[in-house]
NUFITOR-671755 format. One record per residue: residue in one letter; x, y, z of N, C-alpha, C in turn. Coordinates in steps of 0.05 Angstrom, whole numbers, plus 5000, padded with zeros to 4 digits. Example, Ala and Ser with C-alpha at 12.3 -4.5 7.8 and 13.67 -1.06 7.14 Angstrom:
BEGIN
A526448865156524649105156526449345156;S525749555142527349795143525850015157;
% end
This chain:
BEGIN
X501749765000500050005000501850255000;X501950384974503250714980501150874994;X502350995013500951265025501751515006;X499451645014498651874993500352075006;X501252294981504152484995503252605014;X503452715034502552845051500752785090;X499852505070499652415093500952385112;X499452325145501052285162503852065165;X505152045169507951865161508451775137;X507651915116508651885083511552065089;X512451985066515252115062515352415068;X512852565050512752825044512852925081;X511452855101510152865125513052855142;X514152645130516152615149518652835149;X519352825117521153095111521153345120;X517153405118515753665124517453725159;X516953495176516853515199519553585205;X521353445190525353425202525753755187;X524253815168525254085156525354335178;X522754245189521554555206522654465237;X523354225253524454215270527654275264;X529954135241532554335227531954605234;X530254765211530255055209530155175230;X527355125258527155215266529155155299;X530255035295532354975318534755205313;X535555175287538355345273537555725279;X534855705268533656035279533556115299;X533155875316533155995351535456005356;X537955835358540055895354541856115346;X540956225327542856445312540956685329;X538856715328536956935343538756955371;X538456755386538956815416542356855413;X543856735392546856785399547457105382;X545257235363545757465346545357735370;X542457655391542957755410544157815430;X545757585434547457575457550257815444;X550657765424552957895411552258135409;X549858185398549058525398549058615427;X546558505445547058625467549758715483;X551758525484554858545491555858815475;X555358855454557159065432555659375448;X552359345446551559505454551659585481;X551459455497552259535524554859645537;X556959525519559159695515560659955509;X558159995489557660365479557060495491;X554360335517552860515528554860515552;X555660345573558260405581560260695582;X560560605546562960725543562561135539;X559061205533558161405526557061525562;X556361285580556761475598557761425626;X560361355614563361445630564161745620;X563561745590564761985590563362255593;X559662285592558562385615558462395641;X559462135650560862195687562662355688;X564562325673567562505677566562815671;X564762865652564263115647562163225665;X560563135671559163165702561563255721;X563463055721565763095759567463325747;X567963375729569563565718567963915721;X565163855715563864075727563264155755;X562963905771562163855801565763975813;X566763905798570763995817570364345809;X568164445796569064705797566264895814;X565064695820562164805835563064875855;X560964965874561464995910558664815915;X557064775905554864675919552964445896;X555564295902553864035881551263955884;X549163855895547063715894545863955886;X546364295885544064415864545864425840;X547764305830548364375801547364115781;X547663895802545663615789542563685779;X541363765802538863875799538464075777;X539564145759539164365750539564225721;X541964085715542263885692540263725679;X540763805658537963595642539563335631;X539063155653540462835647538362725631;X535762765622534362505606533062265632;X533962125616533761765634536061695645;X538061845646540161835660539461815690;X540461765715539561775746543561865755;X542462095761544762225779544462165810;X547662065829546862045850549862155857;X549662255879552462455900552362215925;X554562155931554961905950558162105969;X557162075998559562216012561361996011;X563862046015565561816018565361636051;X563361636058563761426072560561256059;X559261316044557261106032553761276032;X554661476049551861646050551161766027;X548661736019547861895992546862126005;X547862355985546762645998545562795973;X545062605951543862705928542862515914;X541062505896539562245875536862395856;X536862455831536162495819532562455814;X533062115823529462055824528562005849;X530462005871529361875901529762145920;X529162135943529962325973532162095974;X533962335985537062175985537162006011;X535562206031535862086065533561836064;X532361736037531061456043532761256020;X534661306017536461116001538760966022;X539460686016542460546033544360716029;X545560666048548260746043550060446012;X551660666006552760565986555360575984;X556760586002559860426003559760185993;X558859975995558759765990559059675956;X556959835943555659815909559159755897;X559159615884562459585863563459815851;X561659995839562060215826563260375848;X562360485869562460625888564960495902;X565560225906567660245929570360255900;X570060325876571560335858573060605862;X570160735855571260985849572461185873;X571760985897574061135924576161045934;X577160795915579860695912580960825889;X579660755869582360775841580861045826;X578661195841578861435817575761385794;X575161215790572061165776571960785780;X569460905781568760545771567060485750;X566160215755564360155723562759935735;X559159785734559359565740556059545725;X555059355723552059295714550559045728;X548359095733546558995753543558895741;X542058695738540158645739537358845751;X536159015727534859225732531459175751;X530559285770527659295779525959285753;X527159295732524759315708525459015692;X523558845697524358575679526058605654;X527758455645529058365620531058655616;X531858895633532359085629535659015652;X537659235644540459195653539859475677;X541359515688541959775697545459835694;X546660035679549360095674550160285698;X552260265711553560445732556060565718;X556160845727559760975716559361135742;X562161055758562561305771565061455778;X565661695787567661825786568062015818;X570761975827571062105846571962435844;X570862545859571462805856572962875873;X574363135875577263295891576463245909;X573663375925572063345951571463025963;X572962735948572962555952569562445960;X567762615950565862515941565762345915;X563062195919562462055876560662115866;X560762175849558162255830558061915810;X555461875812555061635801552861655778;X553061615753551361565732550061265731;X547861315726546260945726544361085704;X544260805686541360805661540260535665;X538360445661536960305642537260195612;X538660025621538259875575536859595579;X535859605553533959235546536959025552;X535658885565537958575567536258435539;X537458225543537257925521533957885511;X533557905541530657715539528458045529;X529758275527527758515524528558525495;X531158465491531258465454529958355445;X529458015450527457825448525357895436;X523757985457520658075456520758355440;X522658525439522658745420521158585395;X522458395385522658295360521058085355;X519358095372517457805384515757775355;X514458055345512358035317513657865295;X517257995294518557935270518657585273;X519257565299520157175300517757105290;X515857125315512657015295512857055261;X513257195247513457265228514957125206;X516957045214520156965204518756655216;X518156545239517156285239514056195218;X512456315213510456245194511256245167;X514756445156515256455137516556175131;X517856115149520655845153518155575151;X515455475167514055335163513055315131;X512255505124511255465099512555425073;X515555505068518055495057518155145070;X518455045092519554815094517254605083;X514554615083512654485065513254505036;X513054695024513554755005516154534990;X518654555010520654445001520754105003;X518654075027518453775030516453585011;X515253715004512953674987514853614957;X516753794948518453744916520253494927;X520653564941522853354955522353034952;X520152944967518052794966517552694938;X516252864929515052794900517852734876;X519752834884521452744872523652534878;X522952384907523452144907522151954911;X519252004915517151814909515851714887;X516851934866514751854842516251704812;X518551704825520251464796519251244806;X519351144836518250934845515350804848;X513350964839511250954829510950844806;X513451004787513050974762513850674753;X514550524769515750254765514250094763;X513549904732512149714721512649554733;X510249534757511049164779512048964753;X510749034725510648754719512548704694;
% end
């Protein structure tokens, strides 16, 4: 008995199936490792863009007399400015009252930047799938001025792009039918064509 192409466990069925489990294993693959590589490149920039608004922040703060109003007055964006005394007390913060924040000697950034001069560090953000970036810099007054943002981690690039995968997966299913189906028919049907007799 030949089964008809397409049917369940005919050739065509079977191909159909190994095509779209291949394809779609190799897509997830390259997606989550294309992310991982972007995120890394990009997080690096953002890093690297504000260290060098920390330094230009402490470079203005070394010529102030009265830092926590010259923060205040700065238009950071989404940036979060925070003034930390050198023993860990915050006496400034951009989105919080400073006297309901921890002390922050402890933070990596912070016990950085009152050893060696600035630090650098990133943290798992209060906002799902999101990073939080730290730069900080010690000033003459052996205070820190600390820069923190918000960027998408892995799993927020993910879902950025969540329409396109759906998208890119209904394209890859129907492409892999398509291909299993010629495939099939072209190794099932010389064998058809064979005069039992």
């Amino acid at each position: 008995m030949v089964r008809q192409p397409g049917a369940k466990g005919s050739l065509s069925h079977r191909m159909f199936v190994a095509l779209v489990v291949a394809c779609t294993s190799v897509a997830v693959v390259v997606t989550i490792v294309a992310s991982l590589i972007y995120q890394s490149a990009f997080l690096a920039d953002e890093h690297e863009q504000l260290a060098g608004e920390c330094r230009t922040i402490a470079s203005l703060l070394n010529l102030a007399d009265d830092d926590p109003a010259v923060l205040s007055e700065l238009e950071l964006g989404d940036i979060r400015a925070t003034l930390i005394d050198p023993d860990g007390t915050v006496t400034y913060d951009s989105l919080a009252p400073a006297d309901e924040l921890p002390n922050h000697e402890d933070r990596p950034e912070v016990a950085d930047a009152l050893a060696e001069g600035s630090g650098s560090s990133e943290r798992a953000s209060d906002t799902a799938g999101y990073m939080s970036l730290y730069e900080a810099e010690r000033l003459e007054s052996g205070q820190v001025v600390r820069l923190s943002v918000d960027r998408a981690g892995v799993v927020a690039f993910l879902f950025q792009d969540l329409v396109l995968l759906a998208l890119f997966a209904v394209v890859l299913v129907g492409a892999s039918w398509l291909v299993s189906r010629r495939l099939s028919r072209r190794f099932v049907q010389p064998i058809l064509e064979i005069d039992p007799s």
